[in-house]
FIKOLDO-591733 format. One record per residue (C-alpha): residue in one letter; x, y, z. Coordinates in nm, 3 decimals. Each point is the difference from the previous one (the first is absolute). Layout:
REC r       u       v       w
REC A       X       Y       Z
...
This chain:
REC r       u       v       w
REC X   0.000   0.000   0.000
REC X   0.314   0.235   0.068
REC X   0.089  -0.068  -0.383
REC X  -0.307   0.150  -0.133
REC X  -0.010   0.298   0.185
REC X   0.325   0.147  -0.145
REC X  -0.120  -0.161  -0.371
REC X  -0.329   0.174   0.031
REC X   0.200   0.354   0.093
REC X   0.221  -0.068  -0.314
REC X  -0.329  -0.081  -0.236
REC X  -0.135   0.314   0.164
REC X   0.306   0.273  -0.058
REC X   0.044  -0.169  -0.327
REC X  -0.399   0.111  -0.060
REC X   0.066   0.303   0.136
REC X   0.363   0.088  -0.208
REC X  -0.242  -0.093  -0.305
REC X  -0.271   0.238   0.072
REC X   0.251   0.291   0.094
REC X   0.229  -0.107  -0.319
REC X  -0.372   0.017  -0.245
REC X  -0.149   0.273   0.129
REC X   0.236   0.254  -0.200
REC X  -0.027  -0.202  -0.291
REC X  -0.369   0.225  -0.053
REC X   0.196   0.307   0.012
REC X   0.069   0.290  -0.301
REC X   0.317   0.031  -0.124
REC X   0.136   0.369  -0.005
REC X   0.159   0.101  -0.323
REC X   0.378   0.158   0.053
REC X   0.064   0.363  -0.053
REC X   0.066  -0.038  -0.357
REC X  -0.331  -0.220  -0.106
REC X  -0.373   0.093  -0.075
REC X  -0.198  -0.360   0.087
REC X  -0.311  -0.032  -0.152
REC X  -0.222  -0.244   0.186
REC X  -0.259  -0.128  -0.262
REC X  -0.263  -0.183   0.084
REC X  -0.223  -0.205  -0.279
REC X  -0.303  -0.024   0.047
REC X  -0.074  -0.141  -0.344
REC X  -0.261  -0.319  -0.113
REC X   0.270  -0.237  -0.129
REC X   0.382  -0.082   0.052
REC X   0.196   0.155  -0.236
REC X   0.363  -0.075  -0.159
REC X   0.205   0.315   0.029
REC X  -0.047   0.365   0.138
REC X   0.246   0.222  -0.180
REC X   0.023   0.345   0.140
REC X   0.124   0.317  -0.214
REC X   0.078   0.335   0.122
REC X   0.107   0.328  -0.105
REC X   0.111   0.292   0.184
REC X   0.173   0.287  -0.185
REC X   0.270  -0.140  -0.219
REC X   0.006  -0.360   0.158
REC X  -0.234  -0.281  -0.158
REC X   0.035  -0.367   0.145
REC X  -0.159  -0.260   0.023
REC X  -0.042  -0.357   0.191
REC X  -0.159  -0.261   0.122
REC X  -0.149  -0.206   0.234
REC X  -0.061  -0.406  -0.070
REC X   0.040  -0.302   0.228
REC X   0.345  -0.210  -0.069
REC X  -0.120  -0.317   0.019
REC X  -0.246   0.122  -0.311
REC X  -0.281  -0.090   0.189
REC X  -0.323   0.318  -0.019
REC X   0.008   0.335   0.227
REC X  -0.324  -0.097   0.227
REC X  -0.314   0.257  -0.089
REC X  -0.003   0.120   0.388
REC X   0.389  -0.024   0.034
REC X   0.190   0.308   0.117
REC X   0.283   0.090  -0.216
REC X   0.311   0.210   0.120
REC X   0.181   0.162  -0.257
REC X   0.308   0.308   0.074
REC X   0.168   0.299  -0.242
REC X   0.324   0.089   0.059
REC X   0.086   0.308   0.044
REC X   0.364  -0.097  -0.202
REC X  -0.286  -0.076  -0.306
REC X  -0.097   0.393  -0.014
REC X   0.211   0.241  -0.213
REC X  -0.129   0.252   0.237
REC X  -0.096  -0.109   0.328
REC X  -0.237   0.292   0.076
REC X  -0.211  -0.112  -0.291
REC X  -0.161  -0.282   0.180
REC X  -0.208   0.279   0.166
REC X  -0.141   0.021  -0.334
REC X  -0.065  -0.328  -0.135
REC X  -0.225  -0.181  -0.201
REC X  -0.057  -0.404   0.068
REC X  -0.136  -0.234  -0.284
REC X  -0.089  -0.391   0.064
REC X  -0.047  -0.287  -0.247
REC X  -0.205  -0.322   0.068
REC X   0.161  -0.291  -0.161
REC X  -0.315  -0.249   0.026
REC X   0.207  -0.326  -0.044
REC X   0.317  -0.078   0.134
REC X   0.298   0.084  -0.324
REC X   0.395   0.001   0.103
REC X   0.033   0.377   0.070
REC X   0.259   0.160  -0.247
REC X   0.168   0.380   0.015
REC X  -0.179   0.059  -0.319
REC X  -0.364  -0.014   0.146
REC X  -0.094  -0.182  -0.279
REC X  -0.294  -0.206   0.053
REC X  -0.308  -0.208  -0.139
REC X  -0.219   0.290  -0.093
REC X  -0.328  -0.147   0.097
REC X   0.157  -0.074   0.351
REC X   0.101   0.359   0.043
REC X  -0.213   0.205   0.184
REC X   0.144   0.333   0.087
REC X  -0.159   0.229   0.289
REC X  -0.051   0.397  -0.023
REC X   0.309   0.173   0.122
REC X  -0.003   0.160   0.363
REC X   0.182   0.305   0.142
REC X   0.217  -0.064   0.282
REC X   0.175   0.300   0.207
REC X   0.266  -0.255   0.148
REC X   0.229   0.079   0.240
REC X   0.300  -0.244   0.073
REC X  -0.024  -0.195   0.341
REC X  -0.415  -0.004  -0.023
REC X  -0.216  -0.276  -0.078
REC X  -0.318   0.004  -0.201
REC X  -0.286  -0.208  -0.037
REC X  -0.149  -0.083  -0.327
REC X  -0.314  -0.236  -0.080
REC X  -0.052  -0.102  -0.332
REC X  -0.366  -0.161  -0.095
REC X  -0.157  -0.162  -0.224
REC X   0.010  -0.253  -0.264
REC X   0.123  -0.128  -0.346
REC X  -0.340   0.037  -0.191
REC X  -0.113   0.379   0.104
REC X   0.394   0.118   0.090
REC X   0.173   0.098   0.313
REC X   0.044   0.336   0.181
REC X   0.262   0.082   0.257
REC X  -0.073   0.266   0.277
REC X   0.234   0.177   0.249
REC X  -0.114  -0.058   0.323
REC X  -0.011   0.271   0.271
């Protein structure tokens, strides 16, 4: 009886180191001083393949992407993180005057630099503005679905 005592206490701070050890696991992620992190949320009717995410501000244009490694589909209530650099802007200061443009890809393709994909799978989404400031995180929430198109909002 002396032996399970000290087994239960080592099952129970093992529980506990767990719980302690998962409870940040819920927690945002702060973007460094030199990053704008846009936490976007779909909210969408089906999976889709690839999010590709465009933005110009000033004399900088990029663009990028977000798609799952394993080539598996991005989940239609997942939330996405995606971050700009601020080493990506000619001028810096122009991300306080920016301009943010997504594309659905419906099925999953191999993403490429060229952005070149099936057409009828491309679905691309009204640009936003975005007056970004490096070190700040926004929310977006894109809806809808691939029959009547998708719109992407900046949350408050």
């Amino acid at each position: 009886m002396i032996l399970q005592k000290p087994g239960k206490l080592i099952a129970s701070t093992l529980v506990l180191f767990f719980v302690f050890a998962l409870s940040g696991c819920g927690r945002s992620v702060k973007p460094s001083d030199d990053e704008i992190m846009l936490q976007i949320k779909l909210d969408i009717k089906e999976d889709i393949g690839l999010l590709i995410v465009d933005y110009e501000a000033g004399d900088t244009a990029c663009s990028g992407g977000i798609s799952n490694a394993d080539k598996s589909l991005l989940k239609n209530d997942e939330l996405l993180t995606y971050t700009l650099n601020k080493q990506n802007f000619d001028n810096p200061a122009d991300a306080e005057n920016m301009s943010i443009q997504f594309t659905v890809i419906t099925e999953y393709e191999d993403p490429n630099y060229e952005n070149i994909y099936t057409p009828e799978y491309t679905k691309p989404i009204e640009a936003i503005p975005l007056n970004a400031h490096f070190g700040e995180t926004y929310a977006v929430t894109i809806s809808g679905d691939k029959i009547n198109g998708y719109k992407a909002v900046l949350e408050p």
